[in-house]
C-alpha positions, 0 to 999 in steps of 0.5 A: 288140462282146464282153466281151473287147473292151469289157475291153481298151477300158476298159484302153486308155483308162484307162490312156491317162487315167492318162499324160495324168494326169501333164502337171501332174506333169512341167510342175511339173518344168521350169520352161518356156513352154508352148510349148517343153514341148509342142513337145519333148513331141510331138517325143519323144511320136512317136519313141516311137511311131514306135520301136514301130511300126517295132518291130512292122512292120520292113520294112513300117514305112514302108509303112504310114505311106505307104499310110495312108488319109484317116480316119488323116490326118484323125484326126491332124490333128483331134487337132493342131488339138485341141492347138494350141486347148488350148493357146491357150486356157489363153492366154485363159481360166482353167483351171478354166473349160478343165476345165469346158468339156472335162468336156462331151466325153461330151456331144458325143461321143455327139452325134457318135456318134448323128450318123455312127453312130446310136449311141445312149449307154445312159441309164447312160451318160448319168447317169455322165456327169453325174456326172462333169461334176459332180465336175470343176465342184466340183473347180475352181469356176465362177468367171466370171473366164475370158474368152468367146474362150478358152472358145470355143477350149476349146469347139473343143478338146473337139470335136476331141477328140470328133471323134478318138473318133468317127473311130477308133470309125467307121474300125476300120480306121485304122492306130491307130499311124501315126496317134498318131504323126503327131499327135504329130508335127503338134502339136510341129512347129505348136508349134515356133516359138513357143517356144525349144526349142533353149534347153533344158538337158541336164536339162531336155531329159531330162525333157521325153523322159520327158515326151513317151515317157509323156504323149504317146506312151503316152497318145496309142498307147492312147487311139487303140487304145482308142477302136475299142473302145468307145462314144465317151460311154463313152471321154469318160466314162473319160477324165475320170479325168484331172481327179482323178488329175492333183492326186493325181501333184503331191501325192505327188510335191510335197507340195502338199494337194489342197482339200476340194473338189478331193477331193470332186469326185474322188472323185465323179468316181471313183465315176461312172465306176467305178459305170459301168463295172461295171453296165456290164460286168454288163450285157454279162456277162449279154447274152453269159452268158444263162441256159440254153436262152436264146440268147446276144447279143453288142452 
């Protein structure tokens, strides 16, 4: 892989952290079950996707969606399953402990990737990892008030998750885009009949469009775009930047002051990934860039 595309990786999965960011944001905005939220959220989240797509491929728009191979299908179904136990764990457990229990995604995710890919996670990699799990550990607490099937669908949860970034680091051929788009569509269709989505009002339905075209289709677009590019640790390791950012949209959009210890577990979180992500990327400078007369490598 070179510099240019490890940049656009980090860019893509940062910015898909940052959509994903703002669910507490709009939750806090319409007061509905979580199942109507998240069935229109998919629903809005691939049309999004799918206007893009057809924007891109006009004619051959539904062509590409039907010659999709098993990898895209399998990555979109993993990433459904991942939220229908997402959900069903908030149901079961607490939040915190769903929150502590995702912040091992690096873990598995370079678990995964030594696995399929022999790709071994650099030790800097590992370190920031630890850090971050760290942060988000002190940021919502460890309380033992949770309960052992919930975390264990969280724990199912954060394998899917892995799974999804090892399936588009390992297929760098999946149609990324048909692919979110599917997803999106499978988690709200699976969450349709639980909720009551057609008992929505105008507004509310307004906000739950934004909801889906922000959170699910341009978080779920450059997550998938993204993951190609980069070590499956390291898209687990920018994506825990959702933990810190997430209280930052409903303090300035609510008012609601963070606690001390959620500011301090962010901003270690922060610095993880950040102290990461330029040794990181002076690391790799410095393998393509080497000093005169030496040859150049590119991982």
């Amino acid at each position: 892989m070179n510099v240019t595309e490890y940049r656009l990786g980090l860019a893509l999965v940062t910015a898909s952290a940052i959509a994903w960011s703002t669910a507490g944001f709009f939750t806090r905005l319409v007061p509905l079950d979580s199942w109507t939220m998240l069935a229109w959220r998919g629903i809005f989240g691939a049309i999004g996707i799918a206007v893009v797509i057809l924007a891109m491929e006009r004619r051959n728009a539904w062509r590409v969606v039907r010659t999709m191979a098993w990898p895209g299908w399998l990555y979109a179904i993993v990433s459904a399953v991942g939220m229908v136990l997402f959900i069903t764990s908030l149901r079961h457990t607490t939040v915190a402990h769903v929150a502590v229990i995702y912040a091992t995604v690096p873990f598995i995710a370079a678990a995964l990737g030594w696995l399929v890919m022999r790709e071994r996670p650099s030790r800097n990699a590992i370190i920031a990892s630890l850090a971050a799990l760290a942060g988000v550990a002190l940021m919502v607490g460890l309380g033992a008030e949770g309960g052992l099937f919930g975390d264990l669908l969280a724990l199912g949860m954060t394998f899917c998750m892995a799974a999804m970034m090892v399936i588009a680091r390992r297929f760098h051929d999946i149609p990324t885009m048909p692919a979110a788009c599917l997803s999106a569509l499978l988690s709200g269709l699976v969450c349709w009949p639980f909720g009551e989505p057609l008992a929505v009002s105008a507004y509310d339905l307004t906000i739950l469009a934004m909801f889906g075209l922000v959170n699910s289709a341009v978080g779920l677009a450059m997550f998938t775009l993204g993951a190609r590019l980069l070590p499956a640790i390291e898209t687990a390791l920018i994506g825990s930047l959702d933990a810190p950012l997430a209280p930052l949209w409903v303090w300035l959009a609510f008012g609601e002051t963070p606690g001390l210890s959620t500011l301090a577990g962010g901003l270690i979180v922060f610095i993880a990934v950040a102290v990461h992500i330029l040794v990181e990327a002076r690391r790799r400078q410095a393998v393509a860039s080497p000093p005169d007369g030496e040859p150049g490598l590119v991982s």
